[in-house]
Backbone as a chain_set.jsonl record, in Angstrom:
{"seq": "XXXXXXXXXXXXXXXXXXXXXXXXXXXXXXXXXXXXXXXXXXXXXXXXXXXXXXXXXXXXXXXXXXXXXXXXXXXXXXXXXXXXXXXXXXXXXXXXXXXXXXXXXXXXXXXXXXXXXXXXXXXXXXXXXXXXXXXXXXXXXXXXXXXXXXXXXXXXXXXXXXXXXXXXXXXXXXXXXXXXXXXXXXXXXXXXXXXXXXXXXXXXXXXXXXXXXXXXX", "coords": {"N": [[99.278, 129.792, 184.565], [99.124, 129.013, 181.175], [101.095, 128.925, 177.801], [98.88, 129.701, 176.592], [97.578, 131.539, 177.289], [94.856, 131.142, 179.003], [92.469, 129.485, 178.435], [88.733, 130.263, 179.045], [86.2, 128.931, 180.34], [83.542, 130.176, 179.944], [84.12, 132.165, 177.861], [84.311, 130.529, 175.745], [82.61, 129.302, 175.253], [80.607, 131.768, 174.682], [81.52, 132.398, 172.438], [81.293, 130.024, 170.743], [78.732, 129.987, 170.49], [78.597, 132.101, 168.881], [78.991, 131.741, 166.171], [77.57, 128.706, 166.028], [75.039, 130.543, 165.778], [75.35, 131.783, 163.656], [76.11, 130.027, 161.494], [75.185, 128.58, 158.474], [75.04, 131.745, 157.238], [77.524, 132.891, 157.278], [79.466, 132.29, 155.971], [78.258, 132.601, 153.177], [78.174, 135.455, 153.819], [81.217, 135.79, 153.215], [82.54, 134.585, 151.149], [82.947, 135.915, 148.637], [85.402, 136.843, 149.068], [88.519, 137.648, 147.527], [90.469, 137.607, 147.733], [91.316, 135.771, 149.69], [90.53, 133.453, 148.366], [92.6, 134.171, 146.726], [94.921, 133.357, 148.381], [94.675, 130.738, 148.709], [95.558, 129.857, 146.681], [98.246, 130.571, 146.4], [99.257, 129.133, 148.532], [98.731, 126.518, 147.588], [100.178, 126.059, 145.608], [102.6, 126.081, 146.6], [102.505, 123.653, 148.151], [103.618, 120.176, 148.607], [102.39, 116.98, 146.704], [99.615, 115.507, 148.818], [99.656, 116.807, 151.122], [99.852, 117.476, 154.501], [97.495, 119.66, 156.275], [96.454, 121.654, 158.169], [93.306, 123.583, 159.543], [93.146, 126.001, 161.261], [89.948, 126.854, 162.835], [87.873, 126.218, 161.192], [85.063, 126.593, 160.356], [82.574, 126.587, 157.77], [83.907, 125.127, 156.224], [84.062, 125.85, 153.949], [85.463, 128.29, 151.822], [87.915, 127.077, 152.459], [88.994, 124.19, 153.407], [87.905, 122.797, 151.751], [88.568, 123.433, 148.642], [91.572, 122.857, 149.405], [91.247, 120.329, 150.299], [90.111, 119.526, 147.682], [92.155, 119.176, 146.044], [93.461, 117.234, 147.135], [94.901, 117.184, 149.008], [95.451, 116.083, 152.574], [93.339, 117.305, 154.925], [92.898, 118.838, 157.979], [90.182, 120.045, 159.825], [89.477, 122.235, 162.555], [87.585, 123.298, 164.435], [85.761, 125.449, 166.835], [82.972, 125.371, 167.357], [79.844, 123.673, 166.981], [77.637, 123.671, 165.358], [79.071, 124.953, 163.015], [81.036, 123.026, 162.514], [79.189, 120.534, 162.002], [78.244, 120.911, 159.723], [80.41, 122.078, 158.059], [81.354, 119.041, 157.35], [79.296, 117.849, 156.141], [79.447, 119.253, 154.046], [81.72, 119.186, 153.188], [83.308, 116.681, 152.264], [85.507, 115.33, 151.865], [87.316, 116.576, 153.74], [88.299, 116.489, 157.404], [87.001, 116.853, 160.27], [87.066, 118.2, 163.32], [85.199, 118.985, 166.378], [86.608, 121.076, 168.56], [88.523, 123.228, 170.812], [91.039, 124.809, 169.33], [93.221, 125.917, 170.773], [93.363, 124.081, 172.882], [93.658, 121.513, 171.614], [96.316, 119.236, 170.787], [99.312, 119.101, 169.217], [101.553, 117.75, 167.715], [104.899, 118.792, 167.008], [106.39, 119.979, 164.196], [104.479, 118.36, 162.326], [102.716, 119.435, 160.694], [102.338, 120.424, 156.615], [101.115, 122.931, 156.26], [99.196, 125.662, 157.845], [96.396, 126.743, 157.957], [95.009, 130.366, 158.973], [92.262, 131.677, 159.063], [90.685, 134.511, 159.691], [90.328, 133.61, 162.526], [91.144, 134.382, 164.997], [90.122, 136.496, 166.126], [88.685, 136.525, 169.05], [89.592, 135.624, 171.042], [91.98, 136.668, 173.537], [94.726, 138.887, 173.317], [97.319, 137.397, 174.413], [96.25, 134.748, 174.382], [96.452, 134.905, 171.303], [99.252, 135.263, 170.412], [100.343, 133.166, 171.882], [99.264, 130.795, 170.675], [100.127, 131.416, 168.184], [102.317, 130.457, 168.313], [102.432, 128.165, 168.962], [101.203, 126.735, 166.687], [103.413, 127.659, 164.554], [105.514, 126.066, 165.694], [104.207, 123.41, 165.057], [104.529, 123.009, 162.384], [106.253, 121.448, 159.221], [109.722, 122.096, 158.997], [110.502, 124.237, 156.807], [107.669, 124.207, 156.108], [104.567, 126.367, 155.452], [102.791, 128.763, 156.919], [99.798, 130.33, 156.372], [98.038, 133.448, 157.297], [95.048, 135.256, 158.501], [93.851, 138.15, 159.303], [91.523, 140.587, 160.969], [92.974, 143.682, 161.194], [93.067, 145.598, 163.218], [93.673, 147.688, 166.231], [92.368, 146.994, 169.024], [91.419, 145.601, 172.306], [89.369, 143.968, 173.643], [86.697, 144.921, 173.131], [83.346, 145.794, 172.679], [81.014, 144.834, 170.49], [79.333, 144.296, 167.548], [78.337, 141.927, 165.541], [76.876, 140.235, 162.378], [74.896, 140.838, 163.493], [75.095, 139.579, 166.011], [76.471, 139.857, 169.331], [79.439, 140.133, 170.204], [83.102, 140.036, 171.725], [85.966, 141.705, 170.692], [89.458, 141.62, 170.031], [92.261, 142.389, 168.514], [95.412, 143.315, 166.914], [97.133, 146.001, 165.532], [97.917, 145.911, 162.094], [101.08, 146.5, 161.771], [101.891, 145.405, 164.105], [100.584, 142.54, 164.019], [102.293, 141.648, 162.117], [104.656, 141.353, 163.305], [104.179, 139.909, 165.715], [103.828, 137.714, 164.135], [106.603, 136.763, 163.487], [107.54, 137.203, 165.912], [107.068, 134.452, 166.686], [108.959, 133.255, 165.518], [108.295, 132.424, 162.686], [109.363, 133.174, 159.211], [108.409, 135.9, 157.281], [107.06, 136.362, 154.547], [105.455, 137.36, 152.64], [102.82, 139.833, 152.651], [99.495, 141.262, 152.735], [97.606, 143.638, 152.356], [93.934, 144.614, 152.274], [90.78, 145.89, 151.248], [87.528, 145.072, 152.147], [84.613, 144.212, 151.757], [81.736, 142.416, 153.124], [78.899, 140.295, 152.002], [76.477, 141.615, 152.766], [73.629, 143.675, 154.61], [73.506, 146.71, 154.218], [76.464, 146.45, 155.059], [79.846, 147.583, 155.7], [82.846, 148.387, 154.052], [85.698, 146.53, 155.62], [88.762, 146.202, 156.776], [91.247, 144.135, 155.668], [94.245, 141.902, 156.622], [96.139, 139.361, 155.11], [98.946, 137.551, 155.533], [101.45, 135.85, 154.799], [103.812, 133.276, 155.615], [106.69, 131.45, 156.48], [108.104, 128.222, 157.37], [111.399, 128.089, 158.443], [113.987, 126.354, 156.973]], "CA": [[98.685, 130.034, 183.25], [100.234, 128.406, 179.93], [101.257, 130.138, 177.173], [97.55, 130.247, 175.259], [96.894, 132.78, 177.984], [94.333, 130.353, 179.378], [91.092, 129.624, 177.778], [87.914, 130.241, 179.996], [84.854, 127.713, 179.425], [82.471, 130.753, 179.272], [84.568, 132.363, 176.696], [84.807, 129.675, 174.091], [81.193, 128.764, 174.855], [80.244, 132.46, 174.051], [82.477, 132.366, 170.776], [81.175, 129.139, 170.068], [77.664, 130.352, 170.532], [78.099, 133.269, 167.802], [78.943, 130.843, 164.774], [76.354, 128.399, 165.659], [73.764, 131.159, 165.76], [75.574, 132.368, 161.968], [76.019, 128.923, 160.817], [75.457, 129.295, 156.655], [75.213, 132.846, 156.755], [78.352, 133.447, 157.356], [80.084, 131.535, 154.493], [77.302, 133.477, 152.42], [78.721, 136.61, 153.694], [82.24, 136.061, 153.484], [82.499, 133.796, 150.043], [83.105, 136.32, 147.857], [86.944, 137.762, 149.337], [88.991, 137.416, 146.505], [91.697, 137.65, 148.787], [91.147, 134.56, 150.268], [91.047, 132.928, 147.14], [94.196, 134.165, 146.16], [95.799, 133.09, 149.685], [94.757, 129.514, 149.336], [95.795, 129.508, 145.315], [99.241, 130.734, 146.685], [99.03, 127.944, 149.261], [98.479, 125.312, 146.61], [101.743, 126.407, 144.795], [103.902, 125.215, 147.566], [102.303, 122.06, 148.84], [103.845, 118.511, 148.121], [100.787, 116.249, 146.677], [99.262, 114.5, 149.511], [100.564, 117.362, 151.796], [98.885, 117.57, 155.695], [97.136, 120.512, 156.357], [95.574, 121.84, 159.897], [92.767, 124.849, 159.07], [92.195, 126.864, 162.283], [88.485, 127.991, 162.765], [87.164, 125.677, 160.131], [83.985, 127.336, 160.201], [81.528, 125.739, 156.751], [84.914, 123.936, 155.491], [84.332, 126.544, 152.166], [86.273, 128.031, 150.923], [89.558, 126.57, 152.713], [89.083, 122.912, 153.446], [87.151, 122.347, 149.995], [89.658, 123.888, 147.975], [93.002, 121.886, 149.877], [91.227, 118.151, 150.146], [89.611, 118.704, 146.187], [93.529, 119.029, 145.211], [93.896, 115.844, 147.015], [95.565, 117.325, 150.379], [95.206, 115.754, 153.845], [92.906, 118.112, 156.137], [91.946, 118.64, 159.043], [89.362, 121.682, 160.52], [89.355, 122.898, 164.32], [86.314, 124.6, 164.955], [84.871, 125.057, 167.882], [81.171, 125.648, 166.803], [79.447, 122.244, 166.921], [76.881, 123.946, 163.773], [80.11, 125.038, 161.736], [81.554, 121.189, 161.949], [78.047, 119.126, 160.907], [77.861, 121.942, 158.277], [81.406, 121.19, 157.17], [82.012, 117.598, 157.403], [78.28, 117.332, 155.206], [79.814, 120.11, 152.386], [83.151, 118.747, 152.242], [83.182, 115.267, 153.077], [86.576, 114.762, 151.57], [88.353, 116.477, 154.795], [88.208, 115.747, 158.401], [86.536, 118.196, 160.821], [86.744, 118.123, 164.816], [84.965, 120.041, 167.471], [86.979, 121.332, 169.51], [89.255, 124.273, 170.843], [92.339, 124.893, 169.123], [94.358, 126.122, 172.587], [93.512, 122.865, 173.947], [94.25, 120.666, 170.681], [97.975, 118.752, 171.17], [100.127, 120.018, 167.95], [103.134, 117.653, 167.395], [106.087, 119.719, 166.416], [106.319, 119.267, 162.598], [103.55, 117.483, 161.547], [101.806, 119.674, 159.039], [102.898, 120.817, 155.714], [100.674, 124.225, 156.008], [98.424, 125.693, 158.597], [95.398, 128.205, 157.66], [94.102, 130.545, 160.042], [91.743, 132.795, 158.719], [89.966, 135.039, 160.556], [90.292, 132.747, 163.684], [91.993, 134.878, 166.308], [89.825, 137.838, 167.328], [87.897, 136.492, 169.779], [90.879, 135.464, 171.545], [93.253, 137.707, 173.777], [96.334, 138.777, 172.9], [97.979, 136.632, 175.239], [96.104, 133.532, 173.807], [96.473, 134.618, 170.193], [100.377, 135.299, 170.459], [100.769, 131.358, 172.148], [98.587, 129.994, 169.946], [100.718, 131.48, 166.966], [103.89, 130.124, 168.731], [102.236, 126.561, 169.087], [101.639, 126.431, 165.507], [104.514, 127.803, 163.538], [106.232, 124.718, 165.883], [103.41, 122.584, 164.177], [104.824, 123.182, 160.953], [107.525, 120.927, 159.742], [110.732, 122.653, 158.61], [109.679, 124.543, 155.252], [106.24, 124.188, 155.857], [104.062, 127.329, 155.563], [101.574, 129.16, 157.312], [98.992, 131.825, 155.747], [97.27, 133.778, 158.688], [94.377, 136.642, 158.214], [92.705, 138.7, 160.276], [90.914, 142.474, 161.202], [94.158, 144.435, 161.748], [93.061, 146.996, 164.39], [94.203, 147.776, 167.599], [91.658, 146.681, 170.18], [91.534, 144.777, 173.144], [88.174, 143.284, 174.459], [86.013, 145.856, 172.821], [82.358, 144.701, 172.773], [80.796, 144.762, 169.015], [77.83, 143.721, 167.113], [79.073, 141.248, 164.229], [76.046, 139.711, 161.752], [73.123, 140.871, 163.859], [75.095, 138.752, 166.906], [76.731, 140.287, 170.15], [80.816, 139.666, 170.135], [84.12, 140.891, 172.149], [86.933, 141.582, 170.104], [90.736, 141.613, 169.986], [92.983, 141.932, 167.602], [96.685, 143.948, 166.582], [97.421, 146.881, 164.388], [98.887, 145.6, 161.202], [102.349, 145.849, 161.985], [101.889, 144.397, 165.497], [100.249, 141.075, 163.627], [103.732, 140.898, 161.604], [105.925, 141.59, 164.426], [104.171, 138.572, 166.284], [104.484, 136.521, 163.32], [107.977, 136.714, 163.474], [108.29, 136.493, 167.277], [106.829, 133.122, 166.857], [109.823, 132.032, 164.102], [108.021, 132.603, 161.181], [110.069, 134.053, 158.353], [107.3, 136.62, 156.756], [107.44, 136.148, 153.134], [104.759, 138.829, 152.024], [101.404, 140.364, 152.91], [98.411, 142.139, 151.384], [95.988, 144.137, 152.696], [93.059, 144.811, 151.297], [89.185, 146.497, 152.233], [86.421, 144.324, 151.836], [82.805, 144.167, 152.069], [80.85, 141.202, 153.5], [77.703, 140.482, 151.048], [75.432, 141.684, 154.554], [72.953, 144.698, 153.827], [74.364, 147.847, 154.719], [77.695, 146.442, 155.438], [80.742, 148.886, 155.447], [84.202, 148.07, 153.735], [86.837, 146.357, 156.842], [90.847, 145.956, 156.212], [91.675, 142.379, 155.965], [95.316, 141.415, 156.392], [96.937, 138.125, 155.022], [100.203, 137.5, 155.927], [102.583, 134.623, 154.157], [104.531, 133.227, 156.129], [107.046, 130.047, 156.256], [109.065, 128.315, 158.834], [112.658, 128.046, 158.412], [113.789, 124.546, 156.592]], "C": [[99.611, 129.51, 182.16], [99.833, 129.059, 179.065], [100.047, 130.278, 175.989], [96.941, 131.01, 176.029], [95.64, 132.335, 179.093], [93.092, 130.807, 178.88], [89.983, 129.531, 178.321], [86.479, 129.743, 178.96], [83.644, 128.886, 178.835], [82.674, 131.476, 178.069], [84.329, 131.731, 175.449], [83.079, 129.527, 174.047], [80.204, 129.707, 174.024], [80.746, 132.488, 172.384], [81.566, 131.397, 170.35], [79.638, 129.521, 169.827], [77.437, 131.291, 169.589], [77.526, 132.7, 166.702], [78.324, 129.821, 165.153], [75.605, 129.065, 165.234], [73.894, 131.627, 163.708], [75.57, 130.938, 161.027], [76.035, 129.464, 159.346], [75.917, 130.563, 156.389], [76.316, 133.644, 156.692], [79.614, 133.651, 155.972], [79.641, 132.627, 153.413], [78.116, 134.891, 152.482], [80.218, 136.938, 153.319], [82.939, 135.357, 152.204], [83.346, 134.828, 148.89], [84.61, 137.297, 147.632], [88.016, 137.151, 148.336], [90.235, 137.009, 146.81], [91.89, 136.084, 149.374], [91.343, 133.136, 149.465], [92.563, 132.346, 146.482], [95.44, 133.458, 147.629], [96.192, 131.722, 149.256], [95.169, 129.062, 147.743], [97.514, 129.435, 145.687], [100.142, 129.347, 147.377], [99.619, 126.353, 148.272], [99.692, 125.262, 146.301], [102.986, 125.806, 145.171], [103.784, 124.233, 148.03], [102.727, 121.135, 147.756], [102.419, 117.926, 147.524], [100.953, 115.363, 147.994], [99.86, 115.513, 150.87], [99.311, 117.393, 153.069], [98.552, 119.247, 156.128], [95.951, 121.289, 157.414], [95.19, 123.374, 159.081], [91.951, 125.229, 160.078], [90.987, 127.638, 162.588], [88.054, 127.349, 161.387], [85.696, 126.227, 159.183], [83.116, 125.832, 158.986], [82.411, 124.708, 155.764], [85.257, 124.343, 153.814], [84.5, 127.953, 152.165], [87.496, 126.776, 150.932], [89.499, 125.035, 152.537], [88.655, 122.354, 151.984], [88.257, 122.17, 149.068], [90.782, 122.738, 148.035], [92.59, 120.4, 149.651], [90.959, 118.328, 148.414], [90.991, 118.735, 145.757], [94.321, 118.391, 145.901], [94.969, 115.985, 148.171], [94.448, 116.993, 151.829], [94.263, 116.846, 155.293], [92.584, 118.134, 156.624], [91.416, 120.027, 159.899], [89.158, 121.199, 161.648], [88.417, 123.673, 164.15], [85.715, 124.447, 166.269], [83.226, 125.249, 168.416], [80.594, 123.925, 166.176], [78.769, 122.305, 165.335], [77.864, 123.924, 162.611], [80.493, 123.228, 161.407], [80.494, 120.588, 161.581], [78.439, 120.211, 160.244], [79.036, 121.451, 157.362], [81.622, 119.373, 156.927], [80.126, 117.292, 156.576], [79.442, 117.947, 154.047], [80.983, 119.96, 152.108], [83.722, 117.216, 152.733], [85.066, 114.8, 152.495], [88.166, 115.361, 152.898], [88.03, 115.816, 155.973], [87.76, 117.206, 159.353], [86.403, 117.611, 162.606], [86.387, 119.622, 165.188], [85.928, 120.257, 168.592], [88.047, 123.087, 169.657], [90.304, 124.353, 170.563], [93.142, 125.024, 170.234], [94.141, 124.899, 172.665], [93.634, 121.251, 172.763], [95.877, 120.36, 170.651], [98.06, 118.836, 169.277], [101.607, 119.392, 168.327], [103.832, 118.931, 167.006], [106.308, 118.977, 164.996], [105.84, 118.355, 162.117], [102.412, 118.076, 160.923], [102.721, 120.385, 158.08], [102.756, 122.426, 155.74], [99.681, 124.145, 157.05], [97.796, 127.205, 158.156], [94.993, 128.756, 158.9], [93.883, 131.578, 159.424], [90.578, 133.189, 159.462], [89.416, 134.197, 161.761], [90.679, 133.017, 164.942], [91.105, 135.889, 167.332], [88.815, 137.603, 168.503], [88.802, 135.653, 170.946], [91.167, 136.581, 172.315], [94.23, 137.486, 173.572], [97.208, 137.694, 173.382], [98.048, 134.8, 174.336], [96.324, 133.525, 171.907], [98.122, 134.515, 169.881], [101.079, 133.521, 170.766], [100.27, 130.602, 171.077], [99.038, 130.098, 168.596], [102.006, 130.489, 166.845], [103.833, 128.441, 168.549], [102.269, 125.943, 167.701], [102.123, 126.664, 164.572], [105.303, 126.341, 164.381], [105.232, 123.506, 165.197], [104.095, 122.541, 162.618], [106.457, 122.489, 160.976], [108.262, 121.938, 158.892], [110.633, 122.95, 157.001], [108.272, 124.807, 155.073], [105.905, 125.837, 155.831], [102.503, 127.794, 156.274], [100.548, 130.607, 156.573], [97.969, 132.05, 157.116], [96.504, 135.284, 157.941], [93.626, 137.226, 159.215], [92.194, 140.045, 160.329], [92.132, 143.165, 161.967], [93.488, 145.806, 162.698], [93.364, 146.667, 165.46], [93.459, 148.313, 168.469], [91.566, 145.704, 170.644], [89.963, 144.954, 173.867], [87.17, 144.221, 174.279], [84.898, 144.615, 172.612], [82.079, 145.282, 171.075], [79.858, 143.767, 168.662], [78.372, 142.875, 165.451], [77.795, 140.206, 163.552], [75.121, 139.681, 162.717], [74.047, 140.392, 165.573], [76.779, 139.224, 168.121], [78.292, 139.718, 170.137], [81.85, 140.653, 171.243], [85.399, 140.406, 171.232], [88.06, 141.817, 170.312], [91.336, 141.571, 169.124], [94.459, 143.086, 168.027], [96.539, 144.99, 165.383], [97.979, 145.685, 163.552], [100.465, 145.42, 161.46], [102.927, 145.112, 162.647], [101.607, 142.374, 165.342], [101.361, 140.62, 163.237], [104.489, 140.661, 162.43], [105.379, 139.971, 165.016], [103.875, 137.145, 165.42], [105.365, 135.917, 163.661], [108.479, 136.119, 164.675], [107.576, 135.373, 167.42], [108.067, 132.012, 166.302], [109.475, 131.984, 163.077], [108.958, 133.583, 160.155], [108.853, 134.505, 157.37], [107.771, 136.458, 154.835], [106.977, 137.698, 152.345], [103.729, 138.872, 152.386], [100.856, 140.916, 152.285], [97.644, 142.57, 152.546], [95.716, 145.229, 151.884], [91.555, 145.763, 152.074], [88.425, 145.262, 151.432], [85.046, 144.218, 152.34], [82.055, 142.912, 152.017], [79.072, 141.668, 152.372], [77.087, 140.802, 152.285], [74.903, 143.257, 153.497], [73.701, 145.877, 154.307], [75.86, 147.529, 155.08], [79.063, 147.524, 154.476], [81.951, 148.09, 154.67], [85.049, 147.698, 155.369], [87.776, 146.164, 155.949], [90.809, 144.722, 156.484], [93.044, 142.622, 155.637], [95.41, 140.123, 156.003], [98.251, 138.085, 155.194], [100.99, 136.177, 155.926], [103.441, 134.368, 155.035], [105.503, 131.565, 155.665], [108.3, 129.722, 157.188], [110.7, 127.988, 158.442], [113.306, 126.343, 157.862], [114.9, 124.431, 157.926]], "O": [[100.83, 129.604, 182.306], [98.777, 129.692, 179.041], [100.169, 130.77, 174.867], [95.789, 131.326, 175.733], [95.427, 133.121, 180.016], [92.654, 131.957, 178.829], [89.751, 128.323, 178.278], [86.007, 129.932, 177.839], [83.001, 128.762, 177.793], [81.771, 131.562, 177.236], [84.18, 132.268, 174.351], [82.409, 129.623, 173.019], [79.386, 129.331, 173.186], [80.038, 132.618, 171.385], [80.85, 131.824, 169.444], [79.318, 129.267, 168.666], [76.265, 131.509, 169.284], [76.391, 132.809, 166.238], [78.271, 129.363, 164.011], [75.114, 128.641, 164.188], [73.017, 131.73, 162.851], [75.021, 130.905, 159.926], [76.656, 130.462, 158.983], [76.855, 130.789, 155.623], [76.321, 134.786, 156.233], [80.231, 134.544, 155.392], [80.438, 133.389, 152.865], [78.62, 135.406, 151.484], [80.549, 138.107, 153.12], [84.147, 135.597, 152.206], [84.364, 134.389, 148.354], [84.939, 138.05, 146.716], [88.285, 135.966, 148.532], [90.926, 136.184, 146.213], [92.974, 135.512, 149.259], [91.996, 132.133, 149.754], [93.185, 131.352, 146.105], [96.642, 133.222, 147.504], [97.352, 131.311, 149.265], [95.1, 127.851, 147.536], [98.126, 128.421, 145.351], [101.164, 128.777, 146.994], [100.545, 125.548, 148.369], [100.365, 124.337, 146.757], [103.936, 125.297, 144.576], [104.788, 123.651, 148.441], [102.448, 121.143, 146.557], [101.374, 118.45, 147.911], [101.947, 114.7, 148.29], [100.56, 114.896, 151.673], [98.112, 117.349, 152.793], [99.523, 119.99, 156.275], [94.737, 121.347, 157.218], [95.93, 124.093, 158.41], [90.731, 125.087, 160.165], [90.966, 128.869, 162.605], [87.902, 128.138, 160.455], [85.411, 126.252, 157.986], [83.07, 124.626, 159.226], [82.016, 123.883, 154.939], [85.968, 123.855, 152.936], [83.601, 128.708, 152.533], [87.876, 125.974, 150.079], [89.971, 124.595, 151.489], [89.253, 121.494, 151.339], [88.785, 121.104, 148.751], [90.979, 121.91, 147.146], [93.23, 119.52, 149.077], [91.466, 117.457, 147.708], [91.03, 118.08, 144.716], [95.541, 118.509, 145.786], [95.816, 115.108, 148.338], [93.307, 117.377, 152.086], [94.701, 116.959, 156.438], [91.514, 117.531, 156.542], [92.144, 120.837, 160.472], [88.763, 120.06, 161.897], [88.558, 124.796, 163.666], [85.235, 123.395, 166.692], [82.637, 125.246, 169.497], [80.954, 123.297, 165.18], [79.032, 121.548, 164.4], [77.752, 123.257, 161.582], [80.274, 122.51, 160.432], [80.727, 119.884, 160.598], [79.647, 120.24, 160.476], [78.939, 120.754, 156.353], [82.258, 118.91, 155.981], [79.9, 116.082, 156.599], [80.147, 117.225, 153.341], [81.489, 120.391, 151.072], [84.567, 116.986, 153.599], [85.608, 113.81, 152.988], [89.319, 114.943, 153.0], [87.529, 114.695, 155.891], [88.151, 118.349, 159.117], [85.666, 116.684, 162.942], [86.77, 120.73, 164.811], [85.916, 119.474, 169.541], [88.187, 123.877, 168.724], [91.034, 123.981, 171.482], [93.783, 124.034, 170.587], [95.221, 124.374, 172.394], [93.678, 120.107, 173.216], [96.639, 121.312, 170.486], [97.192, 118.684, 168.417], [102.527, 119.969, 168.907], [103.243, 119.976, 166.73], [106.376, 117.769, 164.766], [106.471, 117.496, 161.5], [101.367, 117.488, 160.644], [103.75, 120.913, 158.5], [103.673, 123.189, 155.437], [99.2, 123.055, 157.36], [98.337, 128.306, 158.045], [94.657, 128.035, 159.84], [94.747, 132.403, 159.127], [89.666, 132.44, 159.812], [88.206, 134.102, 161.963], [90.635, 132.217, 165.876], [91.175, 136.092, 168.544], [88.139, 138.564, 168.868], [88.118, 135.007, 171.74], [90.664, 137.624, 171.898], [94.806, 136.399, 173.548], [97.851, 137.095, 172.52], [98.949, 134.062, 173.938], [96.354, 132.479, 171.258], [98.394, 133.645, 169.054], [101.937, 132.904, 170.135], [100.983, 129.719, 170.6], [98.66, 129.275, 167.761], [102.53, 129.958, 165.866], [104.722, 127.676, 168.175], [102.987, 124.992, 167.392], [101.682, 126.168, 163.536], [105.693, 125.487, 163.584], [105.899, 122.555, 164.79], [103.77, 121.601, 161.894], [107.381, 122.607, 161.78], [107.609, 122.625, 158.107], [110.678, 122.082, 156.13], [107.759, 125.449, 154.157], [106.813, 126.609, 156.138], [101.412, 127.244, 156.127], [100.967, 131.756, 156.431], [97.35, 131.199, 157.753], [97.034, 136.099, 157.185], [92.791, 136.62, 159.886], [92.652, 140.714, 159.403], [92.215, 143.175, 163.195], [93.757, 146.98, 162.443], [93.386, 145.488, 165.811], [93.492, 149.487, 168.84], [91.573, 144.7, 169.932], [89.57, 145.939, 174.491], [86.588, 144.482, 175.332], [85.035, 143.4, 172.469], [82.869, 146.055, 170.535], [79.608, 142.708, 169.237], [78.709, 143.495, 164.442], [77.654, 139.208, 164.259], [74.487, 138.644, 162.906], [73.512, 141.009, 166.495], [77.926, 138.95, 167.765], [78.251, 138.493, 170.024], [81.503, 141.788, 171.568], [85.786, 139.252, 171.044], [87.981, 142.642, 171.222], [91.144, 140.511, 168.528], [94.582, 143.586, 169.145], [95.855, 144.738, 164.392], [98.421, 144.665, 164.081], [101.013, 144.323, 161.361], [103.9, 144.39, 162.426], [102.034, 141.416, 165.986], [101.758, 139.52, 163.624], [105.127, 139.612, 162.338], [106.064, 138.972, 164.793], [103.745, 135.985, 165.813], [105.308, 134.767, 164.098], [109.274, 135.192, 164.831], [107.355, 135.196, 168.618], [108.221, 130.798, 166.435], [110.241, 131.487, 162.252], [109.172, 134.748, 160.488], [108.308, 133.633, 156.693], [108.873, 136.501, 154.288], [107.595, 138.617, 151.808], [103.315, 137.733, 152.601], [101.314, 141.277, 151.201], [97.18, 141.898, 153.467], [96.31, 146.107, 151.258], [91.476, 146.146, 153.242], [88.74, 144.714, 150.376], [84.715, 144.153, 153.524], [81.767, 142.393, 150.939], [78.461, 142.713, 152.146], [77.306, 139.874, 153.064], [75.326, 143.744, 152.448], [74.738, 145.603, 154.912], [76.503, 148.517, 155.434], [79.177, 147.953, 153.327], [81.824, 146.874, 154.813], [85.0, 148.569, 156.237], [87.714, 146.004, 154.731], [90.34, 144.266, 157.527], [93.326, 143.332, 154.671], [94.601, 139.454, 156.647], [98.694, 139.138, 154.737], [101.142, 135.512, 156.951], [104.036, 135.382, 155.4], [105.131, 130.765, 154.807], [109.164, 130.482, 157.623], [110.52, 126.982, 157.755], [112.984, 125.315, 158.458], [115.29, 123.329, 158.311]]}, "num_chains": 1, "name": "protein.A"}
């Protein structure tokens, strides 16, 4: 097994099978995190012009990819939802969007400036989200930064009903996400969490973490 825990075809196909089925609506639901906003404003602050920029779980390419190429940075979205990539690579034609599975995407060692991953992990296991942190803080060249977000709770392979559409989840308590920041090499800068409510009808308030990070020059 290598260290993304190993990625099983029916796995990714189910994953990949959610966000087709959500395609727009997801964007729709998730558009309005202020948080997210502020991540990728933060983001901005520290990039070189013309800086390279890998955005894990690309999904509709908006907010993140939009945002980074209209201020004239290099990007490129990993998704592995065939619907999310046409969707992005129509609505933001100024980045670059592949299908495929992050785990199994090759990741020079220091060849991006910044790497997003928002809400890109929980459908993952631990195993594979811990390697897959490790692979790209070494993606990042010396200085570069990573911003990472996700549903801080502490469950493993719980099943769950997410926009109408059948899911298993994974994730880390909050402190557990920092801790394996760190044991990747990341030097943690600062975090936020926040509650937030997806525009969806009845939807409840969840905890979103962000978590700043940056790799060591």
């Amino acid at each position: 097994m290598d260290e993304t825990g190993g990625a099983g075809r029916e796995d990714r196909l189910r994953a990949a099978a959610v966000f087709d089925a959500l395609g727009a609506r997801y964007e729709e639901a998730f558009a309005g995190s202020q948080e997210h906003r502020a991540a990728l404003e933060w983001l901005l602050e520290r990039l070189r012009p013309g800086s390279r920029v890998l955005d894990v779980g690309s999904g509709t390419g908006r907010p993140t990819a939009a945002v980074l190429a209209a201020a004239g940075h290099d990007v490129l979205g990993v998704d592995f939802s065939p619907v999310m990539v046409e969707l992005a690579t129509r609505r933001v034609p100024g980045a670059t969007f592949r299908c495929a599975d992050i785990r199994e995407v090759p990741l020079e060692d220091g060849s991006y400036d910044a790497v997003c991953v928002f809400f890109s992990l929980l459908q993952m296991s631990r195993a594979q989200q811990s390697g897959l942190v490790r692979r790209l803080a070494r993606a990042l060249r010396p200085g570069g930064h990573l911003v990472l977000a996700t549903v801080p709770v502490d469950v493993e392979d719980v099943e769950a009903v997410f926009m109408g559409q059948p899911v298993r989840v994974t994730s880390f308590a909050a402190e557990d996400v920092v801790a394996l920041v760190r044991e990747a090499g990341l030097t943690v800068l600062s975090r936020r969490d926040v509650m937030f409510t997806p525009a969806l009808p009845e939807a409840a308030p969840e905890p979103h973490l962000f978590v700043y990070c940056r790799r060591s020059p």
